[in-house]
N, C-alpha and C positions, 0 to 999 in steps of 0.2 A: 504494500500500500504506500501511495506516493503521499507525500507531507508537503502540499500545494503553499509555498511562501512568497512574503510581499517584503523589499525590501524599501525603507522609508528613512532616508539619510539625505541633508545637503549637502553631502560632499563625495562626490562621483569616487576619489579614493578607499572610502569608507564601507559604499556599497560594494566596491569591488574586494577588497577584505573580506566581505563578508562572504562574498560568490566561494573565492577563494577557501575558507573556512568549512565551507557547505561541502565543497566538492569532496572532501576527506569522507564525506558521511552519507552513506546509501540511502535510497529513499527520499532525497530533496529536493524539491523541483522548483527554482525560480519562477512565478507567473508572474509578474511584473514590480516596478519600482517606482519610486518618485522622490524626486528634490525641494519640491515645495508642499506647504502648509494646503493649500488648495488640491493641488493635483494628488496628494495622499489620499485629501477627503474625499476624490472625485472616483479613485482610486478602490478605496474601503468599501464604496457602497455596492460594488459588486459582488461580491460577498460569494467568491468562487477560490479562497483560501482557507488556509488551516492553521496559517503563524505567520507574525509579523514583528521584523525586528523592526527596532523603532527610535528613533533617535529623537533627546528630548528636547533641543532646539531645534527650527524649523527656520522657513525663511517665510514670514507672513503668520505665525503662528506657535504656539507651543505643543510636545507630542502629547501630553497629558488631554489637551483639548478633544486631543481626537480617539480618545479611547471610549465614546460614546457612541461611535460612529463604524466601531468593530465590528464584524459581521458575530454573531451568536455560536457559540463553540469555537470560535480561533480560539486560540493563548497566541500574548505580548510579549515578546524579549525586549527591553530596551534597553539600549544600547547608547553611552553618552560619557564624555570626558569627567563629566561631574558626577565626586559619589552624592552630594546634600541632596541631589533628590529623591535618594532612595529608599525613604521614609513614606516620599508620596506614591514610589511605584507599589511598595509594599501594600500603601490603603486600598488599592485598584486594584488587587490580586494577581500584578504580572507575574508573570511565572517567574520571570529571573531578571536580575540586573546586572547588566556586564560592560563595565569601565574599560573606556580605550585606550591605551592599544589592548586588542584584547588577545588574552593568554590560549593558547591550542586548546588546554587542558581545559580550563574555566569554559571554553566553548563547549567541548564537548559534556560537559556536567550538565549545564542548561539544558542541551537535545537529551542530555537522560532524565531529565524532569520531565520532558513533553513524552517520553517513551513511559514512562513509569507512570504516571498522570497524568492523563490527556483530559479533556473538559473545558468545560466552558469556562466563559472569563468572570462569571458571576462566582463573587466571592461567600452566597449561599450554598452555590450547588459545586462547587471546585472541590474535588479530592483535595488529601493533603499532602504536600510536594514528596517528590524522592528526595533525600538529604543524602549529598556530598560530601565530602571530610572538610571543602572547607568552607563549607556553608555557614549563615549568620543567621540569628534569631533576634525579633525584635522585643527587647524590654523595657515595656515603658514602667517610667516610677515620676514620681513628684516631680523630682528635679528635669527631669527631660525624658524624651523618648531616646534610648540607642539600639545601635544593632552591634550584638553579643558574639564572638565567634564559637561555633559550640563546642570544638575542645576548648573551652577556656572556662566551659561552666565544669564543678565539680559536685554539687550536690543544690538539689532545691529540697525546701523545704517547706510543710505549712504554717500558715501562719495566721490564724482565723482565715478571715477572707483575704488574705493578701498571702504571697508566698515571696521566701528569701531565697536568691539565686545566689548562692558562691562562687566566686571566680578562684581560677588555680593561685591568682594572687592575692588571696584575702580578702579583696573586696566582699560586699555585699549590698545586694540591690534588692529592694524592696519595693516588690511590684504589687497593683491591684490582680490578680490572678488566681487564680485555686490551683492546687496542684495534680486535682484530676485532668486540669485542660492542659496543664505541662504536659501529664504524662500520656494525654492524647494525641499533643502535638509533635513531641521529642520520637525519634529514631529509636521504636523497642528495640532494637539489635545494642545500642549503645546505652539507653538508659535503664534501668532496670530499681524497682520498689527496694531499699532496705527495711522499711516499715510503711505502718499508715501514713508517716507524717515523713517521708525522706524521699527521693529520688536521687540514686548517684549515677554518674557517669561513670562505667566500667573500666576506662582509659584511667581515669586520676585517681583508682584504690590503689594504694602504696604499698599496703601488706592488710592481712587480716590476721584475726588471732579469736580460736574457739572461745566461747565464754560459758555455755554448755552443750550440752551432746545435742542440744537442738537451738542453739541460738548463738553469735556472733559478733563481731563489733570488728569494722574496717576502720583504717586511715586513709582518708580523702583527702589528696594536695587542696590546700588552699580552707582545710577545716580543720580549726583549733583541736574539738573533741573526738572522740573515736567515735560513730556512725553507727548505733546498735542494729544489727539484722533481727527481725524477728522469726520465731518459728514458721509464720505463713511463708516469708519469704524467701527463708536458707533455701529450699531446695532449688529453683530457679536459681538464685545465685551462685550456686555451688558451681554448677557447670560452667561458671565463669572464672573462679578464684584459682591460683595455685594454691601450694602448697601452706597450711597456716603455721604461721609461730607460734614459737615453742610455750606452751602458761610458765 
């Protein structure tokens, strides 16, 4: 099945990067392009694609503008020298954001998003993405909205209705969030339950050490205390941990 794409760039070098980029990867078929704000929109309404990469300055317009004007079921790559906008591409559900000049590898991550979840551009009905190694997640808290990279979280945690994200360096951010919608949204291959009130990333347990024949306690880079496992959840983790220290 061919993956029909639009390319939407003011700068003739930029789209041809991108040709460039495509031809590495079977199944993608340029149907047409555009330089300006107008002729993208003239463009879109045809609605005879499946993905469009997209660049967020235009010449007569911006690319965010024209994300109304997507035909239903494409997914958006955008594609733009600037990262600040990637807060807004994140509200509009693009599937990916990828800063120029762009990396072979980061390319090819993105098409494995559109291969892994494909779907429309409605951030109702959108599956939720394939996740990368070096994928970002956004955390917003009081102080501002960021985007987190996710080996760098080491444990979230509840927090009535708010949950605390640890980072491998100590930080901690305190977001409005629950931590069943963490553990819906995080990568199970990589996040996995210590308890009702834990989730750790598998990558930053340092060591564990038994505490009884059915219960545990890890060290998390980036978390002061040892990380109790409880009975529900030793056995799922077990198939992760090596070998524990010695009591």
């Amino acid at each position: 099945m061919t993956t029909r794409t639009l390319l939407i760039d003011d700068e003739s070098a930029a789209r041809d990067e991108l040709r460039w980029l495509l031809s590495a990867h079977a199944g993608y078929t340029v149907v047409g392009e555009a330089a300006t704000f107008a002729r993208a929109r003239a463009r879109l309404a045809t609605a005879d694609y499946d993905l469009v990469f997209l660049d967020v300055q235009l010449v007569g317009g911006n690319g965010f503008e024209l994300v109304p004007h997507v035909a239903p079921g494409a997914r958006i790559i955008f594609v733009t020298a600037y990262d600040r906008f990637a807060l807004r591409a994140f509200e509009v559900n693009a599937l990916d954001y990828l800063l120029k000049p762009v990396a072979t590898a980061r390319f090819a991550a993105a098409l494995a998003k559109l291969t892994a979840a494909p779907g429309a551009l409605s951030a109702a009905s959108a599956p939720p993405p394939a996740w990368c190694g070096d994928d970002t997640v956004l955390v917003r808290t009081d102080a501002g909205d960021r985007f987190v990279p996710l080996a760098q979280i080491s444990a979230i945690f509840s927090n009535e209705n708010y949950s605390d994200v640890l980072l491998r360096n100590g930080e901690r951010l305190l977001t409005r969030r629950t931590l069943k919608s963490w553990e819906d949204a995080l990568p199970p291959e990589h996040f996995k339950r210590a308890h009702r009130q834990a989730l750790v990333n598998l990558a930053a347990i340092e060591s564990h050490r038994r505490d009884t024949r059915e219960t545990a306690e890890l060290r998390v880079a980036g978390v002061r205390e040892p990380v109790p496992v409880s009975r529900n959840h030793l056995p799922e983790l077990r198939a992760h941990l090596g070998p524990p220290l010695p009591n």
